[in-house]
LOMINU-120394 format. One record per residue (C-alpha): y, x, z negated. Coordinates in Angstrom, 1 decimal, padded with zeros to 4 digits. Example, Ala and Ser with C-alpha at 12.3 -4.5 7.8 and 13.67 -1.06 7.14 Angstrom:
2
Y -004.5 | X 012.3 | Z -007.8
Y -001.1 | X 013.7 | Z -007.1
//
This chain:
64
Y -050.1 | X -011.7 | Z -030.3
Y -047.4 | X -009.0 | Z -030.4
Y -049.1 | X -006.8 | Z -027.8
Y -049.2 | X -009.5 | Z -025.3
Y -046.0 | X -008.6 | Z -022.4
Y -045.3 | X -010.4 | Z -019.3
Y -044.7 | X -008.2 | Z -016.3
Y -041.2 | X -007.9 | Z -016.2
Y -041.6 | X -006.9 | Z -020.1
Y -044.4 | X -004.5 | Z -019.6
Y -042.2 | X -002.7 | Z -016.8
Y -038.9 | X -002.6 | Z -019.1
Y -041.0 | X -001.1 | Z -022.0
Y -042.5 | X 001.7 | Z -019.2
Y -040.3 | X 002.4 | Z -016.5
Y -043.0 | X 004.6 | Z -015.1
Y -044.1 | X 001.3 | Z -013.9
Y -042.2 | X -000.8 | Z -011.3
Y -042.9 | X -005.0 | Z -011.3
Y -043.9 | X -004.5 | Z -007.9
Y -046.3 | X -001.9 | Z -008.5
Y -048.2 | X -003.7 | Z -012.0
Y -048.7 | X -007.2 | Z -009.4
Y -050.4 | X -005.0 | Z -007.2
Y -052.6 | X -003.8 | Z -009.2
Y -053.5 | X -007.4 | Z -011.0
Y -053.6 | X -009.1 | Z -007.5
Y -056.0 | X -006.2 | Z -006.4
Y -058.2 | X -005.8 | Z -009.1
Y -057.4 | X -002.1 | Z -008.8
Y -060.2 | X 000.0 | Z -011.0
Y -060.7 | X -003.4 | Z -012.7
Y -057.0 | X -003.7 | Z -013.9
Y -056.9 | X -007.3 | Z -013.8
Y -060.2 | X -007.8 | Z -015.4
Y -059.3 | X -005.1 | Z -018.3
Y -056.0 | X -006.5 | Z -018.9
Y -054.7 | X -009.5 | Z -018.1
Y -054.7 | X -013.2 | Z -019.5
Y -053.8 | X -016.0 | Z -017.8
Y -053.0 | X -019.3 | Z -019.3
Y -051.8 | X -021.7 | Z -016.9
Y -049.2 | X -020.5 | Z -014.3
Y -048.2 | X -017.5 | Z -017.0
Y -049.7 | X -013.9 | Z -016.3
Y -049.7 | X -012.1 | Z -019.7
Y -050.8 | X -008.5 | Z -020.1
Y -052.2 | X -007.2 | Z -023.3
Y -050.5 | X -003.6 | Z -024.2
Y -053.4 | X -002.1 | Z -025.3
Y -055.9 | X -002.5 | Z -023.0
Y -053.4 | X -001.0 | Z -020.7
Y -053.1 | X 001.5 | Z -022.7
Y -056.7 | X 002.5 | Z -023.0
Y -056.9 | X 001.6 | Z -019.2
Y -054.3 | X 004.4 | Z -018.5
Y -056.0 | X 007.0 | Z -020.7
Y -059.3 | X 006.2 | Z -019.2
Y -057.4 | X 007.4 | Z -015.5
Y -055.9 | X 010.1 | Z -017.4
Y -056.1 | X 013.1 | Z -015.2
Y -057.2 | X 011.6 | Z -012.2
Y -060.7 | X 010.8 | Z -012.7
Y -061.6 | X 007.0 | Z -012.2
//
């Protein structure tokens, strides 16, 4: 359960991301973002660390 982050905690622990810019990509689905990474329970959007992290390196280097 450690690994789960809210958005405002997901953006503090990687500034390279903005608030702003991690709801955009869950409220677009962007490459599946949402799909890959979130859980929802309730009203509360929760992101699990890793499978951001393995949904960065997979768009490591620009290929989708």
């Amino acid at each position: 359960m450690e690994n789960l982050l809210t958005v405002k905690q997901l953006a503090a622990k990687s500034p390279a991301f903005t608030e702003g810019g991690i709801r955009h990509l869950i409220f677009h689905n962007i490459d599946d973002f949402r799909t890959r990474c979130v859980i929802k329970v309730g009203a509360k959007v929760m992101l699990d660390a890793d499978a951001v992290s393995e949904w960065l390196e997979d768009h490591r280097g620009g290929e989708a």
